[in-house]
N, C-alpha and C positions, 0 to 999 in steps of 0.2 A: 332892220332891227339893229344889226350891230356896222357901228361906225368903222373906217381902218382902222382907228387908235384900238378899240377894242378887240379887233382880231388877233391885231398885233400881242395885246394883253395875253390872251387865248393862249397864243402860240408860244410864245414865254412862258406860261404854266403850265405846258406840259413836260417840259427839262426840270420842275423844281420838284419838293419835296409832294407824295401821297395825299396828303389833305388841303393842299390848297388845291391839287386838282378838282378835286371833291366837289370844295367850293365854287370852283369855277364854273363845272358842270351843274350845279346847282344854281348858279346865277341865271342857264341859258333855261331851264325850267321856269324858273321866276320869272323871266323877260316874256315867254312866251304865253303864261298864265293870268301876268301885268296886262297884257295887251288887250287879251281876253276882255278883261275886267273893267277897262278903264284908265287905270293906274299908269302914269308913265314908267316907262321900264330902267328910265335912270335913276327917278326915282326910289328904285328899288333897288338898283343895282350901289349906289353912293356907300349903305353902312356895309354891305358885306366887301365892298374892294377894300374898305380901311382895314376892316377885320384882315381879309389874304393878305394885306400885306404887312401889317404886324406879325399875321403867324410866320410871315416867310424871312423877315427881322428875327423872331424869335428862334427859329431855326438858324439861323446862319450863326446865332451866338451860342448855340447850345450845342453843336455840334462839334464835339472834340474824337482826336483819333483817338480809340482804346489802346490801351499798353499789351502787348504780347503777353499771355501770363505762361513761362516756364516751367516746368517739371523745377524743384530743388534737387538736387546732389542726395539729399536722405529720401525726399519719394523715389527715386531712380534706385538707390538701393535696397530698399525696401521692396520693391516690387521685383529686384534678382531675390530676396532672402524668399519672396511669396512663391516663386517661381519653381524656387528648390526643394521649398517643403511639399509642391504642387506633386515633383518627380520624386519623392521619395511616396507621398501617396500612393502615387499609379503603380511603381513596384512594388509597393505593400498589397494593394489589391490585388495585384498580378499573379503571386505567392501565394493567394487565399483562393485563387481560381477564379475572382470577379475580372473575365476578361472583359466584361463587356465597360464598366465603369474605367479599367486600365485604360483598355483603350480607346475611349473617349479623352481621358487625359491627356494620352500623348499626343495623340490628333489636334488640341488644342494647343499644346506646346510648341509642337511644330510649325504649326499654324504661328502662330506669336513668333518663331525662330524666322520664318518665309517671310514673312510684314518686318522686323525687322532688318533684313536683309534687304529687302525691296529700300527701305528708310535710308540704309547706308549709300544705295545705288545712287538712290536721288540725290542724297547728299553729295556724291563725286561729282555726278554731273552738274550740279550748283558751283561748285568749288572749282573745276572746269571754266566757266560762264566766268567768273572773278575775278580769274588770273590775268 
């Protein structure tokens, strides 16, 4: 059924993109339903290789790196101003007796203070690796 040339093909599509695999595996379907039928299995095979390999063109030019997208300097500070009205909450609660919402808050805060410090860690050891 299948030639070297075409295993070859095969085997090269399975390193490239999701949907020519697809195709691919859809072509040994065909071939083997072709044969059944009558139908030579090249002939069946001829428009979908053209199709796989425009899509795999069309993927190699579409494919751009995305840009990082940053936090800004005012969401960073904005989420300290959110942070702080977060802790005067929980000592407001605290004062009215809702221990159970207080301390939920600060549990959460701390939590946010631990993740940031984990952030910093990793940072040094990046900054480490650089030098």
């Amino acid at each position: 059924m299948f030639s070297p040339k075409d295993g070859a093909e095969k085997n090269e599509t399975r390193h490239t993109m999701a949907p020519v695999v697809k195709l691919r595996l859809a072509n040994v379907r065909t071939m083997v339903g072709a044969s059944a039928h009558g139908v030579s299995a090249k002939a069946k095979l001829a428009p979908r290789r053209e199709l796989a390999k425009k899509l795999e063109l069309e993927d190699a030019v579409e494919t751009k790196p995305i840009p990082i997208q940053w936090p800004s300097e005012q969401q960073i500070l904005q989420v300290s101003k959110w942070l702080h009205s977060i802790k005067r909450l929980g000592i407001k609660c605290e004062g009215q007796g809702d221990y159970f919402n207080s301390g939920d808050l600060a549990y959460q805060l701390q939590e946010i203070i631990r993740s940031t410090v984990d952030l910093l860690h990793k940072c040094e050891r990046v900054n480490k690796r650089n030098v």
